[in-house]
PyMOL Python script that loads the backbone (N, CA, C, O; Angstrom):
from pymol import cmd

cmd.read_pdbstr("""\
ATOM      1  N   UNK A   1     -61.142  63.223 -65.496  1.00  0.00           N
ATOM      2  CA  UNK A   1     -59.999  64.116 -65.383  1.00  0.00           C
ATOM      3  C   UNK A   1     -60.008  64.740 -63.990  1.00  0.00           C
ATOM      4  O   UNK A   1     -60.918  65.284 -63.365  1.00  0.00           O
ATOM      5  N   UNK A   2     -58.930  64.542 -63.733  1.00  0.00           N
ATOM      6  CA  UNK A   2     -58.600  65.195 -61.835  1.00  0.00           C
ATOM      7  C   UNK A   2     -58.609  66.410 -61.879  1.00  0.00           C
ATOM      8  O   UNK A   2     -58.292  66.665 -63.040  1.00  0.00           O
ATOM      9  N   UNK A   3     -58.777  67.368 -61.332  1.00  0.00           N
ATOM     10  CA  UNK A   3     -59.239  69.118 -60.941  1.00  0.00           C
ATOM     11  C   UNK A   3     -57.675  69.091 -59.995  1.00  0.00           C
ATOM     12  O   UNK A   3     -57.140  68.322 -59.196  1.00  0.00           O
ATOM     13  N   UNK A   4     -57.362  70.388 -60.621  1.00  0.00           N
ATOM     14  CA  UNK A   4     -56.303  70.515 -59.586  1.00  0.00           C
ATOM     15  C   UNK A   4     -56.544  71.639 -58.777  1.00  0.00           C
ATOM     16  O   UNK A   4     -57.107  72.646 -59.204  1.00  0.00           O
ATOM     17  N   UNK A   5     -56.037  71.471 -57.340  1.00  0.00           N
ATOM     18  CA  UNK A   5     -56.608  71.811 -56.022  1.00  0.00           C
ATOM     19  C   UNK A   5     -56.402  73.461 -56.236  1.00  0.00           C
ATOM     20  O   UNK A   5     -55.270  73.863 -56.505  1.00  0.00           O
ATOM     21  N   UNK A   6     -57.435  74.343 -56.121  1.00  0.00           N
ATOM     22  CA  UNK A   6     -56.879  75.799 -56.109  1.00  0.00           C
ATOM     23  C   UNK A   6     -55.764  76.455 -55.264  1.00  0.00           C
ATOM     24  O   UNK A   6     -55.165  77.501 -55.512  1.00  0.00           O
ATOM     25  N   UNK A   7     -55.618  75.654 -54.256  1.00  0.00           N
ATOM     26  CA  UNK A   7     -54.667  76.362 -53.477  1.00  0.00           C
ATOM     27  C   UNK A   7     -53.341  76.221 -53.413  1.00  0.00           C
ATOM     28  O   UNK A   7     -52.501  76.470 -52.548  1.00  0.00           O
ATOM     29  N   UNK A   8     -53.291  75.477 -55.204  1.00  0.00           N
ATOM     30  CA  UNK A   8     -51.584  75.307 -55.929  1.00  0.00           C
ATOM     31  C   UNK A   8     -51.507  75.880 -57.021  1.00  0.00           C
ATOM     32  O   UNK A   8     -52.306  75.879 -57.957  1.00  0.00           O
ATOM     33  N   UNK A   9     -50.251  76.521 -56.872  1.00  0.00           N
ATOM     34  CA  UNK A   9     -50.015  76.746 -58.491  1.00  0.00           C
ATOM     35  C   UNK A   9     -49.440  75.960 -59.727  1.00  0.00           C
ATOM     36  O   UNK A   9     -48.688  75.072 -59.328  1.00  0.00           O
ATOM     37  N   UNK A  10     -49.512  75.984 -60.655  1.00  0.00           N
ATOM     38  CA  UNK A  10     -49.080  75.077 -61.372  1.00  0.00           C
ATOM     39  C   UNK A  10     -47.692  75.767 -62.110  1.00  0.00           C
ATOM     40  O   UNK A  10     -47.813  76.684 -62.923  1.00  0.00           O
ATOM     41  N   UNK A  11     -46.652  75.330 -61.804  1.00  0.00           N
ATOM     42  CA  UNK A  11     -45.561  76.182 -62.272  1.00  0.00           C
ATOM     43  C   UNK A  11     -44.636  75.080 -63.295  1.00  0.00           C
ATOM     44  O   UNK A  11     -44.686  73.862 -63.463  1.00  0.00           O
ATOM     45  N   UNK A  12     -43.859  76.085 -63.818  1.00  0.00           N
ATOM     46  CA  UNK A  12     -43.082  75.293 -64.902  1.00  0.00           C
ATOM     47  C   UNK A  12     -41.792  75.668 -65.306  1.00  0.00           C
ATOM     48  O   UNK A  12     -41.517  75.931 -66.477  1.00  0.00           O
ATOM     49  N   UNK A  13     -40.695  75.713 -64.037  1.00  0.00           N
ATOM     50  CA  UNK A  13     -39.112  75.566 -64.326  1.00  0.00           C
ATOM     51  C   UNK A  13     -38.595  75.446 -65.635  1.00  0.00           C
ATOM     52  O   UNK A  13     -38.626  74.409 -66.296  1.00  0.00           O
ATOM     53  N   UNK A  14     -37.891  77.048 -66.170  1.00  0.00           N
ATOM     54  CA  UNK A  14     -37.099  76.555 -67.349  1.00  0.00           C
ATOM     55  C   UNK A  14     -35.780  75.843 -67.246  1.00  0.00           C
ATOM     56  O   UNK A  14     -35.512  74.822 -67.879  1.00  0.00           O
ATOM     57  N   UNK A  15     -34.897  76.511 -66.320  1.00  0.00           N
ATOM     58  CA  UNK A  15     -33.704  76.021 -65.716  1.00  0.00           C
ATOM     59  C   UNK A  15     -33.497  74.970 -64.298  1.00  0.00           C
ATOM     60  O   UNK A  15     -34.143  75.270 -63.294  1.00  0.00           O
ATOM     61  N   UNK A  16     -33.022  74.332 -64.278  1.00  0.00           N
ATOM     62  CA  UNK A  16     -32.734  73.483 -63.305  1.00  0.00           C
ATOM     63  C   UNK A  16     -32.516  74.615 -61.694  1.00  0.00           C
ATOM     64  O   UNK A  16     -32.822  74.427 -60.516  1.00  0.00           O
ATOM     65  N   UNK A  17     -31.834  75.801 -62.446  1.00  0.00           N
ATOM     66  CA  UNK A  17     -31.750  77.551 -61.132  1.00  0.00           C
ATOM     67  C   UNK A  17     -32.934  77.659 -60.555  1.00  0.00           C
ATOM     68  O   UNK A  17     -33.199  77.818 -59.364  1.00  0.00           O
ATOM     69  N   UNK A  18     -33.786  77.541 -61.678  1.00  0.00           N
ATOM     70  CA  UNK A  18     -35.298  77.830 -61.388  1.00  0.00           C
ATOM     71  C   UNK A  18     -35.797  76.671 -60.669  1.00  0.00           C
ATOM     72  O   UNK A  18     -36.873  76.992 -60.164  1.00  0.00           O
ATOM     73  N   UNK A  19     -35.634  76.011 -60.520  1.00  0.00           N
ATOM     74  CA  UNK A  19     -36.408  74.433 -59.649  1.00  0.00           C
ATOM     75  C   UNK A  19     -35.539  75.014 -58.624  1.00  0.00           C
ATOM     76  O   UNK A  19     -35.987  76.021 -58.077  1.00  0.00           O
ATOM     77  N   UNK A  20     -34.757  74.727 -58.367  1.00  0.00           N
ATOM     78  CA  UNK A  20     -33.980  75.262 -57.178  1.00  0.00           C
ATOM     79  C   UNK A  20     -34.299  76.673 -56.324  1.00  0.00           C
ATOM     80  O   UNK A  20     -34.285  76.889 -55.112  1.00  0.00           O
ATOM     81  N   UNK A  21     -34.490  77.243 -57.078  1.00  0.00           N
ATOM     82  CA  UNK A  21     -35.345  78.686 -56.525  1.00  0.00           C
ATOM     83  C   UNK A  21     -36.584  78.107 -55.620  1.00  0.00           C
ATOM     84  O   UNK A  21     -36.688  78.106 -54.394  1.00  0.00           O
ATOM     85  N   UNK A  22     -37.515  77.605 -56.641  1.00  0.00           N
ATOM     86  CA  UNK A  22     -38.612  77.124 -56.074  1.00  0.00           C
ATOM     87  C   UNK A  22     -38.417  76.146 -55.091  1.00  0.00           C
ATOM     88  O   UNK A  22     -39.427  75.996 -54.403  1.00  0.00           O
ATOM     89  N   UNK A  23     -37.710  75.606 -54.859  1.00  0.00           N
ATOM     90  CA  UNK A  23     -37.560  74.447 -53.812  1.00  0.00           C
ATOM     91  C   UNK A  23     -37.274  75.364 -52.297  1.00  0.00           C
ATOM     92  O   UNK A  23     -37.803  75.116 -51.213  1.00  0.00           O
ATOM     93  N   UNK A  24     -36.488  76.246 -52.534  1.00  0.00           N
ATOM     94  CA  UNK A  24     -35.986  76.871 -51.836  1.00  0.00           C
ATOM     95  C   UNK A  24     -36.925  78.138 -51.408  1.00  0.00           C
ATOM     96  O   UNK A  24     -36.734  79.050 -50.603  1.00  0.00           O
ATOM     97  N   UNK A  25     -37.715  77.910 -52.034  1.00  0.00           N
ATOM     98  CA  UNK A  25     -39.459  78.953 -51.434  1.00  0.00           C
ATOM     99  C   UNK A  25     -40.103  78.169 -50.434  1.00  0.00           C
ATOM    100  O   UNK A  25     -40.667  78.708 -49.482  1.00  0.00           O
ATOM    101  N   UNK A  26     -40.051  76.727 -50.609  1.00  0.00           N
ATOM    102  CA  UNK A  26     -40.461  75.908 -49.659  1.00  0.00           C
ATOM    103  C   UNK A  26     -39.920  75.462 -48.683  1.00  0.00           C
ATOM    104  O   UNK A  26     -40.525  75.081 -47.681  1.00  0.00           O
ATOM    105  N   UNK A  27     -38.636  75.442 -48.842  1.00  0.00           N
ATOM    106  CA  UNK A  27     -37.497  75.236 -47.999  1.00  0.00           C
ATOM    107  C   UNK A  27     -36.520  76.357 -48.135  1.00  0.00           C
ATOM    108  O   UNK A  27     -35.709  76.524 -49.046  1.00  0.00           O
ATOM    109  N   UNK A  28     -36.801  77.354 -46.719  1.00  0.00           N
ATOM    110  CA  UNK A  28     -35.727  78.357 -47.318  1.00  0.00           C
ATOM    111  C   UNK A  28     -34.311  78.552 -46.272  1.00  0.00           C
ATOM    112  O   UNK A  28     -33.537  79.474 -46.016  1.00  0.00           O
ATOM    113  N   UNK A  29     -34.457  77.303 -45.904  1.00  0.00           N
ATOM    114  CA  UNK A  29     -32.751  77.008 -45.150  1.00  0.00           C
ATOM    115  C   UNK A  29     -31.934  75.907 -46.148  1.00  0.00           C
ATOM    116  O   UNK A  29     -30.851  75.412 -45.837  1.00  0.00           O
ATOM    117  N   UNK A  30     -32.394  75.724 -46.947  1.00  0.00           N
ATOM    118  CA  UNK A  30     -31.852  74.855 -48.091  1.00  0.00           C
ATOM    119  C   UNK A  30     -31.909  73.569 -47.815  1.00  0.00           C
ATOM    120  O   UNK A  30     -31.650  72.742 -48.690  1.00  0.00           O
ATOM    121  N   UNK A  31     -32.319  73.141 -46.329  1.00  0.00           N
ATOM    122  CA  UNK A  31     -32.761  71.725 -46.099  1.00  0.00           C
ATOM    123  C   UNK A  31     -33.964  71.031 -46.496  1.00  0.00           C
ATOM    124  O   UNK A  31     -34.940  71.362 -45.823  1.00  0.00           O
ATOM    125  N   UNK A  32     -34.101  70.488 -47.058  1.00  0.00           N
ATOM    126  CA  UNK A  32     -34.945  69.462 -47.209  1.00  0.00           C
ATOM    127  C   UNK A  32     -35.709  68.040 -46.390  1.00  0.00           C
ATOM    128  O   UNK A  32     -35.695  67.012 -47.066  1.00  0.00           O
ATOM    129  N   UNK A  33     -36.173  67.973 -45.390  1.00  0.00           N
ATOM    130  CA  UNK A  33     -36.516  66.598 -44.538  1.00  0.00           C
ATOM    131  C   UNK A  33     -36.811  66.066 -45.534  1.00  0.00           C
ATOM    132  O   UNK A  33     -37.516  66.561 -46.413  1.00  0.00           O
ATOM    133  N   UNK A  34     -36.208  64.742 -45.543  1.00  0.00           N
ATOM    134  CA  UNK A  34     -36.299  63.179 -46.303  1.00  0.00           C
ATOM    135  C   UNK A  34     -37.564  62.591 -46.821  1.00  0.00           C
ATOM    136  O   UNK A  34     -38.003  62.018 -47.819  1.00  0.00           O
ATOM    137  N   UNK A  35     -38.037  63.136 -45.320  1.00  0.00           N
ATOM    138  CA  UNK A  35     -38.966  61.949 -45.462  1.00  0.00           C
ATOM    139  C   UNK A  35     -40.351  63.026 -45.303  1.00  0.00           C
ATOM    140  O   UNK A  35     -41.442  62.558 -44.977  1.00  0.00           O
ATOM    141  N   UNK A  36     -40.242  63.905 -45.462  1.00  0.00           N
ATOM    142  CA  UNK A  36     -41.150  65.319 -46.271  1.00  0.00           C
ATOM    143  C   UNK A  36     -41.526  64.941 -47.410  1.00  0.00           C
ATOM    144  O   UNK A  36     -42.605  64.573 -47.876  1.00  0.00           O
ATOM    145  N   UNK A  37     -39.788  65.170 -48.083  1.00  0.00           N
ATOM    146  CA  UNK A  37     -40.102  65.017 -49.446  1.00  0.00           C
ATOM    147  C   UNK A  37     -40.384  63.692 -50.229  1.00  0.00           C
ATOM    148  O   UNK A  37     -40.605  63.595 -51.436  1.00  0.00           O
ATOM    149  N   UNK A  38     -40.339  62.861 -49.454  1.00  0.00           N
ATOM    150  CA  UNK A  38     -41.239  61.422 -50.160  1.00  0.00           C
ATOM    151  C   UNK A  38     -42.787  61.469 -50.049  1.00  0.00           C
ATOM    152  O   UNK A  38     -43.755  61.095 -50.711  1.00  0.00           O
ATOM    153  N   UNK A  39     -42.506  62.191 -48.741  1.00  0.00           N
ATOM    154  CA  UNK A  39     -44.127  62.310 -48.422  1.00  0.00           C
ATOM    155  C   UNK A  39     -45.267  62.796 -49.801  1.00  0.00           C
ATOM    156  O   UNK A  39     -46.233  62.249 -50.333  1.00  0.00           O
ATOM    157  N   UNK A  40     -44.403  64.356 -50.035  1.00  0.00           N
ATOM    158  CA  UNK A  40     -45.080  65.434 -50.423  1.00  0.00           C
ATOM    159  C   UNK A  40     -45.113  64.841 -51.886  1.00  0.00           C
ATOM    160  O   UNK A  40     -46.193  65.112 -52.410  1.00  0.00           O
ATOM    161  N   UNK A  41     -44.202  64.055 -52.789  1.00  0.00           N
ATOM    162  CA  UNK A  41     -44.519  63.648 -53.810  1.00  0.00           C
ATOM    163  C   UNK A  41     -44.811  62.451 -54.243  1.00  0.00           C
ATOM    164  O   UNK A  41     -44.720  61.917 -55.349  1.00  0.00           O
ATOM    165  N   UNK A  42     -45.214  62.065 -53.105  1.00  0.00           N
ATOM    166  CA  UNK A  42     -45.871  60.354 -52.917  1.00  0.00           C
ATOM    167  C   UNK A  42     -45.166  59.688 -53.803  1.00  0.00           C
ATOM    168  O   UNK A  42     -45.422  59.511 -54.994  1.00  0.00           O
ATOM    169  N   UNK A  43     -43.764  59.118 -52.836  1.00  0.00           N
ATOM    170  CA  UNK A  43     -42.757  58.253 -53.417  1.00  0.00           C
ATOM    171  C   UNK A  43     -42.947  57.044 -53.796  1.00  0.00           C
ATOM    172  O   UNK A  43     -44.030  57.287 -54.328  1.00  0.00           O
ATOM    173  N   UNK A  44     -42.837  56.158 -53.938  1.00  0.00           N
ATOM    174  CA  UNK A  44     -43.465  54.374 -53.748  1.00  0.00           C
ATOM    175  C   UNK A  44     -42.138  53.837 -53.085  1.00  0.00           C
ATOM    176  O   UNK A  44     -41.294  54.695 -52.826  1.00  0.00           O
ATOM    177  N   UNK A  45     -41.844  52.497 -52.771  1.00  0.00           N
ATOM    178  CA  UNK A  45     -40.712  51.889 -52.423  1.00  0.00           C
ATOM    179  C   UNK A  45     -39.762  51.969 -53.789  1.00  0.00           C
ATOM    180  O   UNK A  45     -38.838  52.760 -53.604  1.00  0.00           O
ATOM    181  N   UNK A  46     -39.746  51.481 -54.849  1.00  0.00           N
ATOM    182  CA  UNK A  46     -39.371  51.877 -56.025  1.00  0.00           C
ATOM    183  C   UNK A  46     -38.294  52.909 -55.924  1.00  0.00           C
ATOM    184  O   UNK A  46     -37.174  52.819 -55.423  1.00  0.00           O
ATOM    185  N   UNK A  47     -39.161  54.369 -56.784  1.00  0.00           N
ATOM    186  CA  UNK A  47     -38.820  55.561 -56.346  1.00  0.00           C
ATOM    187  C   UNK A  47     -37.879  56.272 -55.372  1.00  0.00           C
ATOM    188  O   UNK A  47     -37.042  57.164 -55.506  1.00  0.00           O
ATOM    189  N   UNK A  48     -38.388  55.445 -54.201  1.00  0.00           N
ATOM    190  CA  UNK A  48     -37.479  56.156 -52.472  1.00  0.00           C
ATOM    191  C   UNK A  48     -35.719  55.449 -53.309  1.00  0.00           C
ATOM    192  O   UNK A  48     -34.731  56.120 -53.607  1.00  0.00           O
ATOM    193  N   UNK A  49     -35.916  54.011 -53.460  1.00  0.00           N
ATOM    194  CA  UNK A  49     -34.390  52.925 -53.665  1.00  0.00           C
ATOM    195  C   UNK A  49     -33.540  53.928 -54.657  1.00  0.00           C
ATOM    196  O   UNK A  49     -32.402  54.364 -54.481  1.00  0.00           O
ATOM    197  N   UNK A  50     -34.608  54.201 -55.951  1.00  0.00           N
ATOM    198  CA  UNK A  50     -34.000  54.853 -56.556  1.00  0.00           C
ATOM    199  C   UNK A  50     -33.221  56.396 -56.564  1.00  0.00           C
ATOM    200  O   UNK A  50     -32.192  56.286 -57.231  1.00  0.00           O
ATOM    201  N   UNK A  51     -33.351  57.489 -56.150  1.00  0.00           N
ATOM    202  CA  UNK A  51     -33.146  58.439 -55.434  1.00  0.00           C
ATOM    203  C   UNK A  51     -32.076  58.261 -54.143  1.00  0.00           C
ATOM    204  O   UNK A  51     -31.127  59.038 -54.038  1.00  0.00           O
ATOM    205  N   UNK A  52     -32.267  57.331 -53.307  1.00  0.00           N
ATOM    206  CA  UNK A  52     -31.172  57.231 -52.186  1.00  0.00           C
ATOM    207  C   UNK A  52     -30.005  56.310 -53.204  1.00  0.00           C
ATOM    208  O   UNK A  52     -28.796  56.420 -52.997  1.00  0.00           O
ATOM    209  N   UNK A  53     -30.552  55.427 -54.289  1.00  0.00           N
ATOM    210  CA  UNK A  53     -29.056  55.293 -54.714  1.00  0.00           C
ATOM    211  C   UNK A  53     -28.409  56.075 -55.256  1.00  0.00           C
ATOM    212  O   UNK A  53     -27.212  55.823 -55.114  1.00  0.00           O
ATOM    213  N   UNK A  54     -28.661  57.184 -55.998  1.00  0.00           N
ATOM    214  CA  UNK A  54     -27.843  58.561 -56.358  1.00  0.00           C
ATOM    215  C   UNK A  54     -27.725  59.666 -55.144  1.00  0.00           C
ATOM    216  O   UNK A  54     -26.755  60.412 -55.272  1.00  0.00           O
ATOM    217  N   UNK A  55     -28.445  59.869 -54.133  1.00  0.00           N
ATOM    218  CA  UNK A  55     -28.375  61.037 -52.903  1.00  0.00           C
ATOM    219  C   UNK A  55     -27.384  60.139 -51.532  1.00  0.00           C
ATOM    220  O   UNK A  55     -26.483  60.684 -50.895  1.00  0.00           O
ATOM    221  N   UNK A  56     -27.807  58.823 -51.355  1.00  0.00           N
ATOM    222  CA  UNK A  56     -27.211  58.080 -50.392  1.00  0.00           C
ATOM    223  C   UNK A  56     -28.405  57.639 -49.963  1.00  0.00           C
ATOM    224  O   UNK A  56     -29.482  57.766 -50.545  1.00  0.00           O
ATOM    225  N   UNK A  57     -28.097  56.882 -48.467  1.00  0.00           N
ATOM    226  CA  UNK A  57     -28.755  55.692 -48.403  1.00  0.00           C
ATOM    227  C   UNK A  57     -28.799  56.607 -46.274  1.00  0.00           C
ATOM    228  O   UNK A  57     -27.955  57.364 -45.793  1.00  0.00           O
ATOM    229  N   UNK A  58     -30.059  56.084 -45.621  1.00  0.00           N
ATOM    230  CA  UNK A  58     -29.997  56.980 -44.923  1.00  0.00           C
ATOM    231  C   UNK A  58     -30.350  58.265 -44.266  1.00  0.00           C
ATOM    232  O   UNK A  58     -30.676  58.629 -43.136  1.00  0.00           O
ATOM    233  N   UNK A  59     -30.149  58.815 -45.453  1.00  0.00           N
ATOM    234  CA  UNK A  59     -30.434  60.716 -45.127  1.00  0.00           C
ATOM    235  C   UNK A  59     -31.479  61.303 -44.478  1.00  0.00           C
ATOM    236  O   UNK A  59     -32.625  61.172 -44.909  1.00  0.00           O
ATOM    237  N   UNK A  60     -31.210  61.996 -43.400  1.00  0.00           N
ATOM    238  CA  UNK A  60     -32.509  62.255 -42.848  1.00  0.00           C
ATOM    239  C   UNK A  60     -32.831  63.878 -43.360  1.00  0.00           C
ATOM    240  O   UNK A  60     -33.640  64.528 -42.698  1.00  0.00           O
ATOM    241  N   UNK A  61     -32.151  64.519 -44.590  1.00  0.00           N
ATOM    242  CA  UNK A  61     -32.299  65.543 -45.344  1.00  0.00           C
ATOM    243  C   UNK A  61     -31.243  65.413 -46.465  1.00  0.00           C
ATOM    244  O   UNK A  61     -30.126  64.939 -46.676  1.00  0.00           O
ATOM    245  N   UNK A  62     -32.686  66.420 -47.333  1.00  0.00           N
ATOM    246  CA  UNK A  62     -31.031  66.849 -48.956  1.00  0.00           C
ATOM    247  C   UNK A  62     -31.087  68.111 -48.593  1.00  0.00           C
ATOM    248  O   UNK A  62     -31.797  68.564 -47.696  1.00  0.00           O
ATOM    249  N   UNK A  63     -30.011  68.965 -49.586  1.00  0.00           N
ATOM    250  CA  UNK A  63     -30.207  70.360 -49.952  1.00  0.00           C
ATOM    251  C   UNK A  63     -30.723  70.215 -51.103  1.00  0.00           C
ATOM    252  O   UNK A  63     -30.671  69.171 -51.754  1.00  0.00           O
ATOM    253  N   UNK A  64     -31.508  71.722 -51.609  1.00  0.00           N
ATOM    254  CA  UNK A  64     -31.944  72.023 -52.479  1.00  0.00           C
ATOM    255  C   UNK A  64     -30.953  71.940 -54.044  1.00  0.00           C
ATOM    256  O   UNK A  64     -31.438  71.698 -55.149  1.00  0.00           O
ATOM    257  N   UNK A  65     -30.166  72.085 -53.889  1.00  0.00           N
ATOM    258  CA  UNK A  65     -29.425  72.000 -54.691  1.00  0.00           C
ATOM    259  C   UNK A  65     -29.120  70.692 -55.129  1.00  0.00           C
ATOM    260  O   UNK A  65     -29.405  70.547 -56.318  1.00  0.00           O
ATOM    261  N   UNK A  66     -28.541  69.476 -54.477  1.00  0.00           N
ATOM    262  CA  UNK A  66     -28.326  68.320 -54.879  1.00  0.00           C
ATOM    263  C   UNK A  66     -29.947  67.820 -55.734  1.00  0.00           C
ATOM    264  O   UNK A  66     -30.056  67.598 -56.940  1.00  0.00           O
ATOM    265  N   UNK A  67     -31.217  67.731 -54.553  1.00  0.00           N
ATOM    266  CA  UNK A  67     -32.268  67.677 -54.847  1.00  0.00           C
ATOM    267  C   UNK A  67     -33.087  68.368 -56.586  1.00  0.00           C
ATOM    268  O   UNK A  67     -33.938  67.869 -57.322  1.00  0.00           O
ATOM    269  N   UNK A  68     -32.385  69.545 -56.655  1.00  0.00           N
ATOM    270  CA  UNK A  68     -32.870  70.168 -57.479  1.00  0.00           C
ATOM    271  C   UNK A  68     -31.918  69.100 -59.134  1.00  0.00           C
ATOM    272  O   UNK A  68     -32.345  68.507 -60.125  1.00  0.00           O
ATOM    273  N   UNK A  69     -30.871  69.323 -58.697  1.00  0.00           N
ATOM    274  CA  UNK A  69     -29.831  68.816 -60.094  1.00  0.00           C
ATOM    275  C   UNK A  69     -30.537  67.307 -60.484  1.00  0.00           C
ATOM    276  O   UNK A  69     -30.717  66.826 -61.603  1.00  0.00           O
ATOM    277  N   UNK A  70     -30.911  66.669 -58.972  1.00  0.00           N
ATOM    278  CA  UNK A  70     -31.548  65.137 -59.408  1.00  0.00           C
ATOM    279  C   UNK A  70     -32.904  65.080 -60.154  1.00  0.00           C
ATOM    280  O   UNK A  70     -33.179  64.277 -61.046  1.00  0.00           O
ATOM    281  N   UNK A  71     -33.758  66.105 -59.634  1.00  0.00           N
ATOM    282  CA  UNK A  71     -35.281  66.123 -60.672  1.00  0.00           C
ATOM    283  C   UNK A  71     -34.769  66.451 -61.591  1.00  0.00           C
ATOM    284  O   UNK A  71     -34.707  65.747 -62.599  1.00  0.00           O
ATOM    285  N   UNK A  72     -33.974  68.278 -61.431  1.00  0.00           N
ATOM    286  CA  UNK A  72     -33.751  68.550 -62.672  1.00  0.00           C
ATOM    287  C   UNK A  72     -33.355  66.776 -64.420  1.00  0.00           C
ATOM    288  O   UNK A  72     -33.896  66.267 -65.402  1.00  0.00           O
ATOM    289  N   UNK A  73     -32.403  66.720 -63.786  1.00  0.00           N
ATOM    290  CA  UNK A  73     -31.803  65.587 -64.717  1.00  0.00           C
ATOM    291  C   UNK A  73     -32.748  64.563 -65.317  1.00  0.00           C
ATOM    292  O   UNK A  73     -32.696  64.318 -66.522  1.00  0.00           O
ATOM    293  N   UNK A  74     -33.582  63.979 -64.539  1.00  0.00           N
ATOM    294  CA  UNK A  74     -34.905  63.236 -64.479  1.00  0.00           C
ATOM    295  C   UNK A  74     -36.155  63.698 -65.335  1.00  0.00           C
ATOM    296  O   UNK A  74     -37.005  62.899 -65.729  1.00  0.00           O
ATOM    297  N   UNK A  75     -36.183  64.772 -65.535  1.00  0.00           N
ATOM    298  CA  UNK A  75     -37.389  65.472 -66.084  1.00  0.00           C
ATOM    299  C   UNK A  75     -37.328  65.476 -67.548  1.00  0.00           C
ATOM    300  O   UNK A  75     -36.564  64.738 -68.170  1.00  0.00           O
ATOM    301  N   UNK A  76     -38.316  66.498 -68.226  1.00  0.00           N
ATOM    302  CA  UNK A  76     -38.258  66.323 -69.587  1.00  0.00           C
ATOM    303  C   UNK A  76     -38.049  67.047 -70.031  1.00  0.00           C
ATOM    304  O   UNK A  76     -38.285  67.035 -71.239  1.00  0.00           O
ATOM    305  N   UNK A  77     -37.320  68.497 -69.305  1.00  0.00           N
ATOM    306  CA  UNK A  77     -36.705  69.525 -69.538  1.00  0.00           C
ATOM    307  C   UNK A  77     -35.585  69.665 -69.800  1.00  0.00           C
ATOM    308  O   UNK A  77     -34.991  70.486 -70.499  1.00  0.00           O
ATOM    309  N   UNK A  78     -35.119  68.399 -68.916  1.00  0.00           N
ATOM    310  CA  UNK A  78     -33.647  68.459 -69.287  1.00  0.00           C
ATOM    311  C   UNK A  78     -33.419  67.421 -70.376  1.00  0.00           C
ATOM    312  O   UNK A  78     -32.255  67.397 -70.777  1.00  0.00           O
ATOM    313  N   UNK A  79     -34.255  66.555 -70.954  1.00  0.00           N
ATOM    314  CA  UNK A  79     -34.462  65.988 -72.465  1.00  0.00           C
ATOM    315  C   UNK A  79     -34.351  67.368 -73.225  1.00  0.00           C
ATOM    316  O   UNK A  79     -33.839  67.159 -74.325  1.00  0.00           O
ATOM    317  N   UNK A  80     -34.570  68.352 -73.085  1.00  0.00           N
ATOM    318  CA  UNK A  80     -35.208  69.415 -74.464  1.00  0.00           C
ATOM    319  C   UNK A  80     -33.670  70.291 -74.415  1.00  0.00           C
ATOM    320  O   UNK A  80     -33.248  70.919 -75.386  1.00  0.00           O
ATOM    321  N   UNK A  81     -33.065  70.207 -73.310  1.00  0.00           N
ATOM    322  CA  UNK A  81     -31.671  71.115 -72.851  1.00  0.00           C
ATOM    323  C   UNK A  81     -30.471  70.517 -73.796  1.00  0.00           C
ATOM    324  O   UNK A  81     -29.480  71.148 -74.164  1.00  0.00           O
ATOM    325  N   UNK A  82     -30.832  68.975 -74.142  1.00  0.00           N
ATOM    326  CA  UNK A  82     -29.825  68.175 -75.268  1.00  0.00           C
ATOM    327  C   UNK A  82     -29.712  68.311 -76.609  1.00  0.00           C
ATOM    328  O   UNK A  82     -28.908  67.621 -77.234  1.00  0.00           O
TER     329      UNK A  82
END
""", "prot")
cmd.dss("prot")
cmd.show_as("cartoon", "prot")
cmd.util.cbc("prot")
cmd.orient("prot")
């Protein structure tokens, strides 16, 4: 079992507002670099195709907001919201 690193918190978005909040703690001009955020959640080729076919193809940033509605939707939170 993997140890998770102390110098993260482990948080848990009820609302899709709330991911967006938090995104926007990390990013607080509402931009997002592209290729940050593949970085930071270790995308695969897969993953990246999938995401630029709903955000576009290209982008050298999202906003938090588009970004946020796409995890949001993806997750298993928004399974429990149905």
């Amino acid at each position: 079992m993997s140890r998770i690193d102390p110098r993260y918190e482990v948080v848990s978005p009820r609302t899709q507002e709330e991911l967006q909040a938090l995104l926007e703690e990390q990013w607080p001009d509402r931009r997002v670099p592209a290729h940050e955020f593949h970085q930071l959640i270790q995308m695969n080729t897969l993953d990246m195709s999938i995401l630029k076919s709903h955000l576009g193809c290209n982008r050298a940033w999202y906003n938090t907001h588009e970004l946020a509605e796409w995890l949001w939707k993806r997750s298993n939170y928004h399974d429990d919201d149905q």
